[in-house]
PAGUTI-848952 format. One record per atom (N, C-alpha, C): residue in one letter; residue number from 1; x, y, z; atom name. Coordinates in nm, 4 decimals, padded with zeros to 6 digits. Last residue first. Layout:
REM PAGUTI-848952
aa,i,x,y,z,at
A,NUM,X,Y,Z,CA
...
END
This chain:
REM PAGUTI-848952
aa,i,x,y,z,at
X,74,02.6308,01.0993,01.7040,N
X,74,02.6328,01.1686,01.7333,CA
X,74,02.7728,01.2213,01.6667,C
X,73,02.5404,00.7808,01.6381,N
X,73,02.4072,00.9719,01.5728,CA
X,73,02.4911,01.0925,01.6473,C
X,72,02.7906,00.6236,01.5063,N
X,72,02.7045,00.6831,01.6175,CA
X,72,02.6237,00.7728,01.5408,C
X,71,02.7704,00.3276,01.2499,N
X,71,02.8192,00.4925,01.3224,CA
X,71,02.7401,00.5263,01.4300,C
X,70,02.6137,00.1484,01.1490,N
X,70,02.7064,00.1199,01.2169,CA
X,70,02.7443,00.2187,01.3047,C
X,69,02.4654,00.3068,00.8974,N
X,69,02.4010,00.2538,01.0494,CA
X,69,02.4739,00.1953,01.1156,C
X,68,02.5539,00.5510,00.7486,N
X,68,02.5819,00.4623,00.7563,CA
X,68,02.5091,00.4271,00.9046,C
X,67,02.3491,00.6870,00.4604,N
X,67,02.3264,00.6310,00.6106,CA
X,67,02.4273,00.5360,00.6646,C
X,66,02.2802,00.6692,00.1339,N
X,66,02.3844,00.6225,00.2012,CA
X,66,02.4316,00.6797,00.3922,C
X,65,01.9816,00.6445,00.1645,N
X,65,02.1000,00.5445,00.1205,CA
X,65,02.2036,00.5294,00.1375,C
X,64,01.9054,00.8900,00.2236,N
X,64,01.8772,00.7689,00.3180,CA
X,64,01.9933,00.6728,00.2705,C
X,63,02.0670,01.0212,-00.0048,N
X,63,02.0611,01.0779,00.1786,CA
X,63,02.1054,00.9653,00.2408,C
X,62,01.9150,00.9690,-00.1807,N
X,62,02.0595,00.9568,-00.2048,CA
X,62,02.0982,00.9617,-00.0111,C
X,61,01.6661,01.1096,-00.0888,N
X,61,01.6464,00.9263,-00.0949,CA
X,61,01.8093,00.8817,-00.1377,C
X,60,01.6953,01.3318,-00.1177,N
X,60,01.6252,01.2770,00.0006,CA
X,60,01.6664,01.1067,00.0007,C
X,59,01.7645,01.3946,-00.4020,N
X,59,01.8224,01.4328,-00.2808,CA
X,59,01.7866,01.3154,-00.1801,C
X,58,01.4818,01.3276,-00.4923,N
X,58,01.6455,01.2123,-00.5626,CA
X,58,01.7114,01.2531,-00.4229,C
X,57,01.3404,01.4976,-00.3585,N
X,57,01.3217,01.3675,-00.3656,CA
X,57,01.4203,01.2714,-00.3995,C
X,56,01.4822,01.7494,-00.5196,N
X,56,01.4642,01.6972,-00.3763,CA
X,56,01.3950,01.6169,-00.3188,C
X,55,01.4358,01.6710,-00.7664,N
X,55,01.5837,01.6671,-00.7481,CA
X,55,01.5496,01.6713,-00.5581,C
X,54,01.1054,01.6469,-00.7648,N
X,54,01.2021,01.6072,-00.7801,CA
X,54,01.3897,01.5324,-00.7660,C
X,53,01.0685,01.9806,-00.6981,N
X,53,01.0308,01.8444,-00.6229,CA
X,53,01.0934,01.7530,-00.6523,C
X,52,01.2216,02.0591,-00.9230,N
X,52,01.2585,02.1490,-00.8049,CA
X,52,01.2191,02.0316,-00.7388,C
X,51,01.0515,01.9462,-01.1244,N
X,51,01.1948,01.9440,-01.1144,CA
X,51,01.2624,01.9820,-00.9579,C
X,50,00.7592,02.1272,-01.1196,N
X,50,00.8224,01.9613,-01.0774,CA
X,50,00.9646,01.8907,-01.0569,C
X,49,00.7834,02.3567,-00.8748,N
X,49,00.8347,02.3386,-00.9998,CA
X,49,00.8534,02.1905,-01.0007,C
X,48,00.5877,02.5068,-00.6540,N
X,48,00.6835,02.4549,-00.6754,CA
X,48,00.6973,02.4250,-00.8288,C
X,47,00.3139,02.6691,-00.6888,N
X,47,00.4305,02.7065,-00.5773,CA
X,47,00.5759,02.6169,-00.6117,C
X,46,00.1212,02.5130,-00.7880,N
X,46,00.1262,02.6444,-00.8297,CA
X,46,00.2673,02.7565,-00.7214,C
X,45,00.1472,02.2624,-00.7400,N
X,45,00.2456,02.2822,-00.8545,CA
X,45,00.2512,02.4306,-00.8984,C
X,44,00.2465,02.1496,-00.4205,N
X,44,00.1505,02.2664,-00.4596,CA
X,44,00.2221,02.3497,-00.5891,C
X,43,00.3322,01.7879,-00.3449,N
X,43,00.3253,01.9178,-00.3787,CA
X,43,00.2322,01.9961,-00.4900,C
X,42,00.3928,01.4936,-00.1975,N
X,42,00.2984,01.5884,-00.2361,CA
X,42,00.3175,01.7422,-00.2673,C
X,41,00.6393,01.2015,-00.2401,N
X,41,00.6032,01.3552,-00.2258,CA
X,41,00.5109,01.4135,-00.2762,C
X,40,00.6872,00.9382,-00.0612,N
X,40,00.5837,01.0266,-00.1960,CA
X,40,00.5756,01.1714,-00.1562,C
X,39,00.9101,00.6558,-00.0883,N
X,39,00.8723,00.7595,-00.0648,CA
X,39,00.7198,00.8450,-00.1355,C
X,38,00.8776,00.3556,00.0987,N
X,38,00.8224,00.4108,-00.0540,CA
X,38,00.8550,00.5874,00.0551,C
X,37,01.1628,00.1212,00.1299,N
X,37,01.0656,00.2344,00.1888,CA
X,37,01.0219,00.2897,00.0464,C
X,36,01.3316,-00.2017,00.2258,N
X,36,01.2648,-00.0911,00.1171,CA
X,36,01.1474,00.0161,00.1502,C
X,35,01.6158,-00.3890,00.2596,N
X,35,01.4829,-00.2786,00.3041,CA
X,35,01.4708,-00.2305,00.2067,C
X,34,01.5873,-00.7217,00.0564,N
X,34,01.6429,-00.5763,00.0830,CA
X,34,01.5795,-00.5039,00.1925,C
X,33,01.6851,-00.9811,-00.0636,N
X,33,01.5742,-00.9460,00.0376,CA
X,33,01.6835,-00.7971,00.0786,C
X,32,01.7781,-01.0683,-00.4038,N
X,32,01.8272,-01.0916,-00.2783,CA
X,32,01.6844,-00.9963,-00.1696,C
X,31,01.8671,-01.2538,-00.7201,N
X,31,01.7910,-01.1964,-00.6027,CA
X,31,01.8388,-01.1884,-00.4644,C
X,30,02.1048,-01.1134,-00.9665,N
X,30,02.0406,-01.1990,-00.8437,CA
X,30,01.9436,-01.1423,-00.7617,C
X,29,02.2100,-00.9025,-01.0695,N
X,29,02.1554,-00.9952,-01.1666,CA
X,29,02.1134,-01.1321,-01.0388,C
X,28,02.2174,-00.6981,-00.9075,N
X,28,02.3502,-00.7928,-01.0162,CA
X,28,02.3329,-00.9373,-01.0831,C
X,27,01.9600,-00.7715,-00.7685,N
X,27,02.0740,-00.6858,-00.7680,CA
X,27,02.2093,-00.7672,-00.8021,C
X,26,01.5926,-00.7793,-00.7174,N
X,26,01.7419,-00.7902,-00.7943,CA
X,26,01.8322,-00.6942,-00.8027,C
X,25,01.4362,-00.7893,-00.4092,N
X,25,01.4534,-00.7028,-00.5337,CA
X,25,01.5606,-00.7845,-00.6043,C
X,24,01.2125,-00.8517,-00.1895,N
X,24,01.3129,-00.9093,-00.2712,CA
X,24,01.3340,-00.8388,-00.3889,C
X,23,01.2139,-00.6755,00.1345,N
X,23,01.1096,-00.6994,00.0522,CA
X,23,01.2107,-00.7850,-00.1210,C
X,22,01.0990,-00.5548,00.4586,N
X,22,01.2054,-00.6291,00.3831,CA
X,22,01.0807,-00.6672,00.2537,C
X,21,01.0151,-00.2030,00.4661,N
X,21,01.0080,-00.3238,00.4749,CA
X,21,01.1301,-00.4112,00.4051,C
X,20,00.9699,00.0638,00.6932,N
X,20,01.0408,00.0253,00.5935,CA
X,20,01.0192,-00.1603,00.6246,C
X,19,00.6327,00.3084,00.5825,N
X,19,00.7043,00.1726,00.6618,CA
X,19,00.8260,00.1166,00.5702,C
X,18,00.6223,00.5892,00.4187,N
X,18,00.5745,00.4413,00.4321,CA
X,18,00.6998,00.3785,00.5103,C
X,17,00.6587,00.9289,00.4345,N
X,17,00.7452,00.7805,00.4594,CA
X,17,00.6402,00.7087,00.4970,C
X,16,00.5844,01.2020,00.2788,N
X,16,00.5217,01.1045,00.3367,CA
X,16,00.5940,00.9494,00.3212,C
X,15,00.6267,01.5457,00.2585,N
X,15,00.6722,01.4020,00.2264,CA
X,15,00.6088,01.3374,00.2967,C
X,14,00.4821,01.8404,00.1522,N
X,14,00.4618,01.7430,00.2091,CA
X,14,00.4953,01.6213,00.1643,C
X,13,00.4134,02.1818,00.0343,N
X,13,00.4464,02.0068,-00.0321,CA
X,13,00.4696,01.9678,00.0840,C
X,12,00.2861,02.4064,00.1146,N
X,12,00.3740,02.4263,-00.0295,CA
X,12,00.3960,02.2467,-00.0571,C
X,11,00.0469,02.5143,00.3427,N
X,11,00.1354,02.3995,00.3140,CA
X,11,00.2013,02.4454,00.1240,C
X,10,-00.1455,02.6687,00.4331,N
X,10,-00.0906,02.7415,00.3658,CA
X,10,00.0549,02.6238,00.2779,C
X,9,-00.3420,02.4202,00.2405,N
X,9,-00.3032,02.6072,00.2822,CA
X,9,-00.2417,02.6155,00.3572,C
X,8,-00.2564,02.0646,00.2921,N
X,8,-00.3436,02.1939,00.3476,CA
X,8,-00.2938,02.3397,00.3092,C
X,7,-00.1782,01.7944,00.0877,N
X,7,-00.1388,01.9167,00.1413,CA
X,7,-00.2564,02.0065,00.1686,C
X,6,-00.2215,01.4341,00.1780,N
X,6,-00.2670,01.5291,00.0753,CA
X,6,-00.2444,01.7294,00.1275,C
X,5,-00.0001,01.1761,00.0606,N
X,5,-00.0384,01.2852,00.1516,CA
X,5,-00.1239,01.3756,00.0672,C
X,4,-00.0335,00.8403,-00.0061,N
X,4,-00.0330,01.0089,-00.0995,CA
X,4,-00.0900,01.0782,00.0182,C
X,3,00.1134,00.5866,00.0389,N
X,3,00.0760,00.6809,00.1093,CA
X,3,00.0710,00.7914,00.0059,C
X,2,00.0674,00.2423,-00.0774,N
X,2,00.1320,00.3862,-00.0845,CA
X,2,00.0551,00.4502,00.0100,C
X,1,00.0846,-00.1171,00.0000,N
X,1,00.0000,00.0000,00.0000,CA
X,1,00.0894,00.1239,00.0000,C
END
């Protein structure tokens, strides 16, 4: 199941993280069980630029990826 947020006035866009799941994707030509999160971004096309949403969605999700989770948060 997706999540489509839906944006309020004075709101400009709104992300919305789905649950992260294990889930089997291919990678190098094999299968294997990954996490996987849906992103979705909602935005107000009379305020933003689809590109502009976009590249900060690619942003966002280059981010998560490379996370290292071994490291401290601090």
């Amino acid at each position: 199941m997706l999540t489509q947020a839906i944006i309020n006035q004075p709101q400009a866009a709104i992300l919305a993280m789905d649950a992260v799941v294990k889930r089997a994707v291919v990678v190098d030509d094999a299968i294997a069980i990954r996490p996987i999160m849906n992103l979705g971004l909602s935005f107000d096309h009379r305020i933003n630029d689809g590109l502009q949403a976009t590249r900060f969605l690619r942003k966002v999700k280059d981010l998560l990826e490379t996370i290292d989770d071994t490291g401290s948060l601090m």
